[in-house]
KENU-863054 format. One record per residue: residue number from 0; residue in one letter; x, y, z of N, C-alpha, C in turn. Coordinates in Angstrom, 1 decimal. Layout:
<recs>
- NUM	A	X	Y	Z	X	Y	Z	X	Y	Z .
...
</recs>
This chain:
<recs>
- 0	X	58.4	36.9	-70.8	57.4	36.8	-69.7	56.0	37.2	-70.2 .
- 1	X	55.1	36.2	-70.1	53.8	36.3	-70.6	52.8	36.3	-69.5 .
- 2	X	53.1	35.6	-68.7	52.3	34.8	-67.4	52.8	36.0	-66.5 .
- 3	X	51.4	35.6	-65.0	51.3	36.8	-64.1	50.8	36.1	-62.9 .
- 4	X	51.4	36.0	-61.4	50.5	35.5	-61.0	49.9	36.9	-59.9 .
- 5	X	48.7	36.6	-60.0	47.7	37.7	-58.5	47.6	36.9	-57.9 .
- 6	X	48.4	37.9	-56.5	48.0	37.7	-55.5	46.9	38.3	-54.6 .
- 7	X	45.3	37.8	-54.3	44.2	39.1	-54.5	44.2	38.6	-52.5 .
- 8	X	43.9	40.5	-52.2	43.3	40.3	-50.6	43.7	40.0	-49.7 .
- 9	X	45.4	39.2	-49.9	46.0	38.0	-48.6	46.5	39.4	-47.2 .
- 10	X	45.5	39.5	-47.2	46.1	40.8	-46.1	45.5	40.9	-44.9 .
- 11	X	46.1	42.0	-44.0	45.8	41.7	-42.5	44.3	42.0	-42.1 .
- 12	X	43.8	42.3	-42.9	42.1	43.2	-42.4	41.8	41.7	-42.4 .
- 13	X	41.5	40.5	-42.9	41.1	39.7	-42.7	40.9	38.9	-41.3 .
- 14	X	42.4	38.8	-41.2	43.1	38.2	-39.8	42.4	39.0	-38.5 .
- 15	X	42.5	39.9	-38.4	42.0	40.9	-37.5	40.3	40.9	-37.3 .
- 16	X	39.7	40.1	-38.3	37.9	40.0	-38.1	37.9	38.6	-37.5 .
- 17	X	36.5	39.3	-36.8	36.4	37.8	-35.8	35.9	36.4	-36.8 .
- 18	X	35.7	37.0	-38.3	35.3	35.8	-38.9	36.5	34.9	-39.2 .
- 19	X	37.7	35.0	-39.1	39.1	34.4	-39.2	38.7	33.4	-38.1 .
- 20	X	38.3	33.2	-37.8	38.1	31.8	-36.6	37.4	30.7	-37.5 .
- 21	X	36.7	31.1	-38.4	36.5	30.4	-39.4	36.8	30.2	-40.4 .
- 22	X	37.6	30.6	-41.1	38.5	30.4	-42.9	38.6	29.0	-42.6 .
- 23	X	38.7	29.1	-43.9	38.9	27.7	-44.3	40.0	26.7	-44.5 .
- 24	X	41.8	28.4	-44.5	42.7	27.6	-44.5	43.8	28.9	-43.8 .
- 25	X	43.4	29.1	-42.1	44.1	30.0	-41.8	45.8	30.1	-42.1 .
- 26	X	46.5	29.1	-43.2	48.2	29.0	-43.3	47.7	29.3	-45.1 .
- 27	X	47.0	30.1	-45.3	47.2	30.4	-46.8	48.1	31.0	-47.1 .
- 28	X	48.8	32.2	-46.4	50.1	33.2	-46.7	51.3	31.7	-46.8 .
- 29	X	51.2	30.5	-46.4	52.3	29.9	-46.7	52.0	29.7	-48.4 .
- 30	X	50.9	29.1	-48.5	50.8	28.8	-50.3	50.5	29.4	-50.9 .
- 31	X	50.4	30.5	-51.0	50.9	31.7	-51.6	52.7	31.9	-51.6 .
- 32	X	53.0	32.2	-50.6	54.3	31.8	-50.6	55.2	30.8	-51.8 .
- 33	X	54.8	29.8	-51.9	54.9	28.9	-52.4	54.9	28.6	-54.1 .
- 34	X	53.6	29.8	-54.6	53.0	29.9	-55.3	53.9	31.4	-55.9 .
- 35	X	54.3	32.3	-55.1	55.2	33.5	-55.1	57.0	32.9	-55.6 .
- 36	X	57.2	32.2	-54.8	58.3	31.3	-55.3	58.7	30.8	-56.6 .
- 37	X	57.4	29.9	-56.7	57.1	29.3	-58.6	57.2	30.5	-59.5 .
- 38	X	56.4	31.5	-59.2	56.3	32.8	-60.4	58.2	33.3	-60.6 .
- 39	X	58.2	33.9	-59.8	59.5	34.4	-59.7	60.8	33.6	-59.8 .
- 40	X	61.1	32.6	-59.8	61.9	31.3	-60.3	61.3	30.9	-61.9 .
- 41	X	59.9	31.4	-62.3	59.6	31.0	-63.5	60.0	32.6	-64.7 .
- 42	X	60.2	33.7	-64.1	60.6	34.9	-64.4	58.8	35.5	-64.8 .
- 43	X	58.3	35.5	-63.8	56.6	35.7	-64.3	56.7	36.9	-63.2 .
- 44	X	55.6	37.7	-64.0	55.5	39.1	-62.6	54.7	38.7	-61.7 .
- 45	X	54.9	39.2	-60.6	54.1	38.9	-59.6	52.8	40.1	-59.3 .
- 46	X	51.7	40.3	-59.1	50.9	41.5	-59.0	50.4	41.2	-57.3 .
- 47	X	50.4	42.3	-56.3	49.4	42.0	-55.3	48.7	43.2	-55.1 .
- 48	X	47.6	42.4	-54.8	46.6	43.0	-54.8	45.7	43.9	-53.4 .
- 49	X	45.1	44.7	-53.1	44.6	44.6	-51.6	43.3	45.7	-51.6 .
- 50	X	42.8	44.8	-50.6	41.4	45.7	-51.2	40.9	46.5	-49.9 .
- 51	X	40.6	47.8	-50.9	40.6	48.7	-49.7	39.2	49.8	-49.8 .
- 52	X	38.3	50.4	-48.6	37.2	50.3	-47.7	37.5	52.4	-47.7 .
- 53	X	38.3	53.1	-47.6	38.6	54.5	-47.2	37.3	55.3	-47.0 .
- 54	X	37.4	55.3	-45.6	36.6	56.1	-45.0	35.5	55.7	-44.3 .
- 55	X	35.2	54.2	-44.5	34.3	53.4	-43.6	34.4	53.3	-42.1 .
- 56	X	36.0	53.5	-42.0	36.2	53.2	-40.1	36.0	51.5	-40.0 .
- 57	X	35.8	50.6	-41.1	36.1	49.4	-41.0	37.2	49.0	-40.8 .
- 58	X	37.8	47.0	-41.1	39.0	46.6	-41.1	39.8	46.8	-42.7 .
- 59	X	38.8	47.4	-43.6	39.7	47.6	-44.8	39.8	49.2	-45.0 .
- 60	X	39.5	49.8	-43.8	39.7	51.3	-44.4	41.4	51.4	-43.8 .
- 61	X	42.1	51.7	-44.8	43.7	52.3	-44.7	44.5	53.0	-43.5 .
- 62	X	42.8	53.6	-42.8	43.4	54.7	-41.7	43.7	53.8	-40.4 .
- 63	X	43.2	52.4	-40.6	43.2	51.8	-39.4	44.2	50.6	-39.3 .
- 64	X	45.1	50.5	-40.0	46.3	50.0	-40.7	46.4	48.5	-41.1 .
- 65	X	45.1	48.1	-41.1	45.1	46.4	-41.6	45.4	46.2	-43.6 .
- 66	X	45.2	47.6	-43.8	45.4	47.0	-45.3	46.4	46.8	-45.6 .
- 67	X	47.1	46.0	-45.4	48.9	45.8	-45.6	48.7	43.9	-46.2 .
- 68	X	49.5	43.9	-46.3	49.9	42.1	-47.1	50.5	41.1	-45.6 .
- 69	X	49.9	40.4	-45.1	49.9	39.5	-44.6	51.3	39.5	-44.1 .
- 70	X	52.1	39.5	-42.6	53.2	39.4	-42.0	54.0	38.6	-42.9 .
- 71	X	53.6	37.5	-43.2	54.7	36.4	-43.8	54.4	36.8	-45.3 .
- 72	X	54.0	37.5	-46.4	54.3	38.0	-47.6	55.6	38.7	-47.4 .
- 73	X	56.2	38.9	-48.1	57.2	39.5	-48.8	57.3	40.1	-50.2 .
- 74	X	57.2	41.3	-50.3	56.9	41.9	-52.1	58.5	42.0	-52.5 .
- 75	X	58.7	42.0	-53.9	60.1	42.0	-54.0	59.9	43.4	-54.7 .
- 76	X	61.4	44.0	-54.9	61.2	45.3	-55.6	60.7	45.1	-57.2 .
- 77	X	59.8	46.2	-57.3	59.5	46.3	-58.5	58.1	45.5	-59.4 .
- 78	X	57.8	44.6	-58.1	56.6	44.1	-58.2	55.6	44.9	-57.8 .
- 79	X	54.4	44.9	-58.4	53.6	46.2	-58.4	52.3	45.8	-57.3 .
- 80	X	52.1	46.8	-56.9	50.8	46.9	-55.3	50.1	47.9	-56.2 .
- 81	X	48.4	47.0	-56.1	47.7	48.0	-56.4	46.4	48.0	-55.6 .
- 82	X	45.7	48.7	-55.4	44.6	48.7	-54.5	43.3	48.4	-54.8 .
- 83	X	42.5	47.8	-54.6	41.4	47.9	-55.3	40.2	48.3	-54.3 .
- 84	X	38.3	48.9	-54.8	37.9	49.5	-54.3	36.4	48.4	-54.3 .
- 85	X	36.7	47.6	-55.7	35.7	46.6	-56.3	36.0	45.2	-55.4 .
- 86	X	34.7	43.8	-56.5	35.4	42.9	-56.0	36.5	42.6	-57.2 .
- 87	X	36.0	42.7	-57.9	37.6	42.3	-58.6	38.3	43.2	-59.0 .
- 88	X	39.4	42.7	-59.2	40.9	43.3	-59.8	41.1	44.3	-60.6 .
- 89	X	40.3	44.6	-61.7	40.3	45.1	-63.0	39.1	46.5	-62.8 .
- 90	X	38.2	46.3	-62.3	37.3	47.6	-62.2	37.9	48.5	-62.0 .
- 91	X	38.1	48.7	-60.8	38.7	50.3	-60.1	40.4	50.2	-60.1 .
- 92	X	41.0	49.5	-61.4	42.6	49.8	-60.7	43.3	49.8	-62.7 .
- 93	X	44.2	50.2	-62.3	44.6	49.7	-63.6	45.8	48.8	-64.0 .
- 94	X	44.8	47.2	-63.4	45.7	46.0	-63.8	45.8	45.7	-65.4 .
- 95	X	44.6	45.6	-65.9	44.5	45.6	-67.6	45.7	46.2	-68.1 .
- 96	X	45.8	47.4	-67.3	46.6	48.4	-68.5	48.2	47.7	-68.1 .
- 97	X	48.3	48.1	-67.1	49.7	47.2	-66.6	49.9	45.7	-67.3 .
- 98	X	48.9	45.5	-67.1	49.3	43.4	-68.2	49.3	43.7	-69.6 .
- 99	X	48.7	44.9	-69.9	48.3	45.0	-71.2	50.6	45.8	-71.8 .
- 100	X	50.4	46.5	-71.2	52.1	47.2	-71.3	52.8	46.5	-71.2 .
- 101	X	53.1	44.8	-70.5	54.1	43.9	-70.3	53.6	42.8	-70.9 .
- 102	X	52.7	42.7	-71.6	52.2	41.8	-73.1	51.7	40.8	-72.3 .
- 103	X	51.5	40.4	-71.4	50.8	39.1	-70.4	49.5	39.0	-71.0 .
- 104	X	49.4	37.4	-70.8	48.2	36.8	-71.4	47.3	36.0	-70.7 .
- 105	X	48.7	35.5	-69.9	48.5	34.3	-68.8	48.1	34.5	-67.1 .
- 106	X	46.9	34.4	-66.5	46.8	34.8	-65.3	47.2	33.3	-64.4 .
- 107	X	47.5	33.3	-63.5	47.3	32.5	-62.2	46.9	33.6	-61.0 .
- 108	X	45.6	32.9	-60.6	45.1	33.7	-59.4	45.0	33.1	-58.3 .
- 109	X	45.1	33.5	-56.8	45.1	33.1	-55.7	44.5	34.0	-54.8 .
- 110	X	44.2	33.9	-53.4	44.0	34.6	-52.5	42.5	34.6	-51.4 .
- 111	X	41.9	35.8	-51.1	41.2	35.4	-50.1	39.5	36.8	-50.9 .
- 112	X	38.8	36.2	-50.6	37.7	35.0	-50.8	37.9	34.1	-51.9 .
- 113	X	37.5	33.2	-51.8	37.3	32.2	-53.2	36.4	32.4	-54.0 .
- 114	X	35.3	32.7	-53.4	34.2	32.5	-54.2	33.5	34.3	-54.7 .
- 115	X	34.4	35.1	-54.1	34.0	36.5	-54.0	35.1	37.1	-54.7 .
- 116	X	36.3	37.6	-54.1	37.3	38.5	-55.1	37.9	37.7	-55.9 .
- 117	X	38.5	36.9	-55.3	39.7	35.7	-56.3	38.7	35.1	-57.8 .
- 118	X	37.1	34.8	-57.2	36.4	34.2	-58.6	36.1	35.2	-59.3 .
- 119	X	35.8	36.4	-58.7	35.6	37.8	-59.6	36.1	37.7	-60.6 .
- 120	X	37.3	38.2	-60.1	38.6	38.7	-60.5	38.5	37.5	-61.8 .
- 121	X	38.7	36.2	-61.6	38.9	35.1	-62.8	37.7	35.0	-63.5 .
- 122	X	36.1	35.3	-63.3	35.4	35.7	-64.2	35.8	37.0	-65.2 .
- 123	X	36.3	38.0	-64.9	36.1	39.3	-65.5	37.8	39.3	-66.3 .
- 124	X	38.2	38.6	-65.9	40.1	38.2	-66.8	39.8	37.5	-67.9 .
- 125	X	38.9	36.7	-67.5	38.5	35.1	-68.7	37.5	35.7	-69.8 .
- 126	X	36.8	36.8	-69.5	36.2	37.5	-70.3	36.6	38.7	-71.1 .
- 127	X	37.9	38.6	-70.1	39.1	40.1	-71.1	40.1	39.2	-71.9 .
- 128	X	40.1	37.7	-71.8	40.5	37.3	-72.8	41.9	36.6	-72.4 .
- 129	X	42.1	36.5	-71.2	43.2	35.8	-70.5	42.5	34.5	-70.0 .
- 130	X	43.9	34.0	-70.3	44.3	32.4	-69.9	43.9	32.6	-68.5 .
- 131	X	43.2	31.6	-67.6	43.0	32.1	-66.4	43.6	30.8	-65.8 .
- 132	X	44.2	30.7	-64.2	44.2	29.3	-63.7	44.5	29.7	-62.8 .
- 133	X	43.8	29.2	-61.8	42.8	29.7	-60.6	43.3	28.3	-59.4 .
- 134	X	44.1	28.8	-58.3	44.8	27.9	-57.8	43.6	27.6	-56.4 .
- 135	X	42.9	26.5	-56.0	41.9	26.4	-55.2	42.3	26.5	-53.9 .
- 136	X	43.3	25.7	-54.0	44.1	25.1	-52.9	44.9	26.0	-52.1 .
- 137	X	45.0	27.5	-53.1	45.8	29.1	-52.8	44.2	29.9	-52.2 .
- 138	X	43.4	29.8	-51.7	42.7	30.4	-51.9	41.8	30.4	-50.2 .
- 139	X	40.7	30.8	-49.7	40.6	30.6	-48.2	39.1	31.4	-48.5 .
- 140	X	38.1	31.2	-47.2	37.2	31.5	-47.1	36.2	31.3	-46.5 .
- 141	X	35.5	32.1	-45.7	34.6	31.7	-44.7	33.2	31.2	-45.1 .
- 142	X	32.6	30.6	-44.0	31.3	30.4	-44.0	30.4	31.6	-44.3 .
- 143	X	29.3	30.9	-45.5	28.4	32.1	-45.4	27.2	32.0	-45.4 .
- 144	X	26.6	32.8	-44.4	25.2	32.6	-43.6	24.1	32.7	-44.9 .
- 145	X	22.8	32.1	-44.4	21.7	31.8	-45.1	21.2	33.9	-45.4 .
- 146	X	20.7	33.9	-46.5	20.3	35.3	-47.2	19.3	35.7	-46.3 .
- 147	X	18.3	34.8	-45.4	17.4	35.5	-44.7	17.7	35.8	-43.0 .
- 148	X	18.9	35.4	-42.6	19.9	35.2	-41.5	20.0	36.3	-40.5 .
- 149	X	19.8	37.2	-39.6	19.9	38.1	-39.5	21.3	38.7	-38.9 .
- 150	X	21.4	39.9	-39.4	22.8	40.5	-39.5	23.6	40.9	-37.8 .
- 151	X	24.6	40.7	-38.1	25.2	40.5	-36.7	25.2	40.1	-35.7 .
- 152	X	25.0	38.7	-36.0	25.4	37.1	-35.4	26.9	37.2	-35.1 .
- 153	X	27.5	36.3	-34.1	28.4	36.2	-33.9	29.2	34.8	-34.9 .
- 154	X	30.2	34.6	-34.8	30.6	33.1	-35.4	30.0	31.6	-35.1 .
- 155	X	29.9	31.6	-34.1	29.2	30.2	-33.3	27.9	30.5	-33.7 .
- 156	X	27.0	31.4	-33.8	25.2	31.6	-34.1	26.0	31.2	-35.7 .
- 157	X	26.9	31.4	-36.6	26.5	31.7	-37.8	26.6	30.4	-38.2 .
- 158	X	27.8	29.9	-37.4	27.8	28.2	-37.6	27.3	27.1	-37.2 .
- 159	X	26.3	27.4	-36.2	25.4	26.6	-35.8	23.8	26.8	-36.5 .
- 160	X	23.8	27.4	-37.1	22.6	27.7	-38.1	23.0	26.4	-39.1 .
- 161	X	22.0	25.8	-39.4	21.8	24.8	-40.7	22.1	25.1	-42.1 .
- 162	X	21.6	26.3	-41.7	21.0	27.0	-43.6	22.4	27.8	-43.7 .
- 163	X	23.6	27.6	-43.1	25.0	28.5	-43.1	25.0	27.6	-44.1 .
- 164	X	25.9	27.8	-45.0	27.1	27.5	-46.2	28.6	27.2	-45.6 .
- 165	X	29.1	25.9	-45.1	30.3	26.0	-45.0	31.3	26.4	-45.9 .
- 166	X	32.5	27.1	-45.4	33.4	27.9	-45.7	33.7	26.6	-47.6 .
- 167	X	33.9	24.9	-46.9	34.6	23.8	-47.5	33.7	23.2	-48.6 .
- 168	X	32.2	23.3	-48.3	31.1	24.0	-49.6	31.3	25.3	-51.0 .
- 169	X	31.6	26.0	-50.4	31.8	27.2	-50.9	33.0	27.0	-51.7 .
- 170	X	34.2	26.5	-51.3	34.9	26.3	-51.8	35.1	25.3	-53.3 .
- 171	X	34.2	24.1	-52.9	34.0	23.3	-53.8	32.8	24.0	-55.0 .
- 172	X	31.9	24.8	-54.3	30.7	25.0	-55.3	31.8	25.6	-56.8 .
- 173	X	32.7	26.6	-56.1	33.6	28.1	-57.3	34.0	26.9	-58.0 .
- 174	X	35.4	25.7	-57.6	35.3	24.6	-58.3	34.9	24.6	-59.4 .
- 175	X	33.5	24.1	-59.3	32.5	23.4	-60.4	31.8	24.6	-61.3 .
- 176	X	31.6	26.1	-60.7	31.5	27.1	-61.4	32.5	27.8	-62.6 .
- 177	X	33.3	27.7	-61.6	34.8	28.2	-62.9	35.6	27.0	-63.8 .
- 178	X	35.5	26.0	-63.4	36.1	25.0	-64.0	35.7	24.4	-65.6 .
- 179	X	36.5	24.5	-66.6	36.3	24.2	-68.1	35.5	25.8	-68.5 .
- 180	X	34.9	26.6	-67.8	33.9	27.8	-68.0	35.1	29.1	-67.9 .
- 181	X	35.6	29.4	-66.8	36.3	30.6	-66.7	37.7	30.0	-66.8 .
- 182	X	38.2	29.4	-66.1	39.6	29.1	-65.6	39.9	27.4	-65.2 .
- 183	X	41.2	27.3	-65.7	41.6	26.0	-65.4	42.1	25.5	-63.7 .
- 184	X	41.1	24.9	-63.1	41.4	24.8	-61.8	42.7	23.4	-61.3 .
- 185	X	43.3	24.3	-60.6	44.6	23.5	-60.1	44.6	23.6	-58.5 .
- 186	X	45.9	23.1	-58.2	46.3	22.8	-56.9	47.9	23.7	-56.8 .
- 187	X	48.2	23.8	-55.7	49.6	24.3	-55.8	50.8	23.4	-55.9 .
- 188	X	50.5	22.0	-55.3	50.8	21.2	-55.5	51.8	20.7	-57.0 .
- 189	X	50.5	20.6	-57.7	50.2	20.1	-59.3	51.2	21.3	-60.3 .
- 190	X	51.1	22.9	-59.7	51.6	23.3	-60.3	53.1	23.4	-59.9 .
- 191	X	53.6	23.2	-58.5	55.3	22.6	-57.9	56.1	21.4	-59.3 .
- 192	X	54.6	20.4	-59.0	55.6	19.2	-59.4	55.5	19.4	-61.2 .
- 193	X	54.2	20.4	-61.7	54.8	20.7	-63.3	55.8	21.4	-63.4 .
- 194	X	56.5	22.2	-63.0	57.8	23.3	-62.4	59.2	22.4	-62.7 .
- 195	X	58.9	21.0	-61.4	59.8	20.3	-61.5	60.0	19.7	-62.6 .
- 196	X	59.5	19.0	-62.9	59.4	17.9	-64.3	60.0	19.4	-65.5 .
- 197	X	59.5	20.6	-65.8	60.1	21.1	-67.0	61.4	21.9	-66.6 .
- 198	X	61.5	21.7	-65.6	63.1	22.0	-65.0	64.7	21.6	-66.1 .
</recs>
C-alpha cells in the first residue's frame, strides 16, 4: 500500500451553515462514499480529515458538536481521524509523519471546499513531493462574494450580487489551477471505471 485517499472537511459544521443552501453538490458524502469504497477494495488507507475552530463558539468549534463526519460517512477501524486547525492538512496535524511511517507516496484528495482546504491541502502535498490526484467531481463548494462585499449578507443578497463568484466558477477556476501544475485532475467516475478495467 502506497496510495492514500483524504477525505478533507466532509462534516457536519458545514450542513448546519446557512451557506449549505448553496454548495455546489449538497450529495457529496455519497462520492465520497464511492470514492471510500475504491480505496479500501484497492487495500489503500483511508485518512479523514476535520477541521476544527476550539473556542470560537462557531459551527467548527468541537463544543458545539458539528465537528463530526457527515451522517452517511462511515470510518472503518483503524483508519485514522485527525483534526486540523489550518487550511490544509499537513500544517497543524501530523499527516506527513503518518504517510511518511506507512511509506505512501500517492495522494487522492477529496472533500469540502474545493478551492480552499481540499486545493490547499493538494498544493502543499505536491510540493512535499506526493503524487497528487485531486477528484473534482468529490469535492463541493459555495459561492464567494466579491472582496469589497460587505460582511454579513445573507444567501440571496450574496447571490444576487453580480460581482459573487459562483460556487460552479470556482469550481472550474481550481480545475485549471491545479491541473498538469499540482495534481492530476479526475472524476470519480474515471477513477470506478479504471478500478474496473484492472480488476
Amino acid at each position: 500500500m502506497n496510495r492514500a485517499l483524504i477525505v478533507i472537511d466532509v462534516q457536519e459544521s458545514f450542513r448546519a451553515g446557512p451557506q449549505w443552501e448553496a454548495i455546489s453538490d449538497p450529495e457529496i458524502a455519497g462520492k465520497v462514499n464511492r470514492l471510500v469504497r475504491l480505496a479500501r477494495a484497492a487495500g489503500d488507507l483511508v485518512v479523514w480529515v476535520l477541521h476544527s475552530e476550539p473556542g470560537t463558539g462557531g459551527l467548527f468549534d468541537p463544543a458545539l458538536g458539528q465537528v463530526r463526519l457527515m451522517e452517511e460517512l462511515r470510518r472503518a477501524e483503524g483508519e485514522p481521524l485527525i483534526h486540523k486547525t489550518s487550511h490544509n492538512a499537513f500544517t497543524t496535524t501530523n499527516l506527513q509523519q503518518l504517510l511518511t511511517e506507512r511509506g505512501i507516496g500517492e495522494l487522492t484528495v477529496c472533500g469540502i471546499r474545493t478551492e480552499q482546504c481540499v486545493e490547499t491541502t493538494t498544493r502543499v502535498a505536491s510540493d512535499l513531493g506526493y503524487r497528487v490526484t485531486f477528484v473534482v467531481d468529490a469535492t463541493a463548494t459555495g459561492p464567494i462574494p466579491h472582496r469589497d462585499a460587505p460582511a454579513g449578507r445573507s444567501i440571496a443578497e450574496i447571490l444576487a450580487d453580480p460581482r459573487t463568484l459562483p460556487a460552479e466558477e470556482v469550481v472550474r477556476r481550481t480545475e485549471y489551477a491545479l491541473a498538469g501544475r499540482f495534481a492530476t485532475v479526475t472524476t470519480v467516475g474515471r477513477l470506478e471505471a479504471g478500478a474496473a478495467l484492472a480488476a
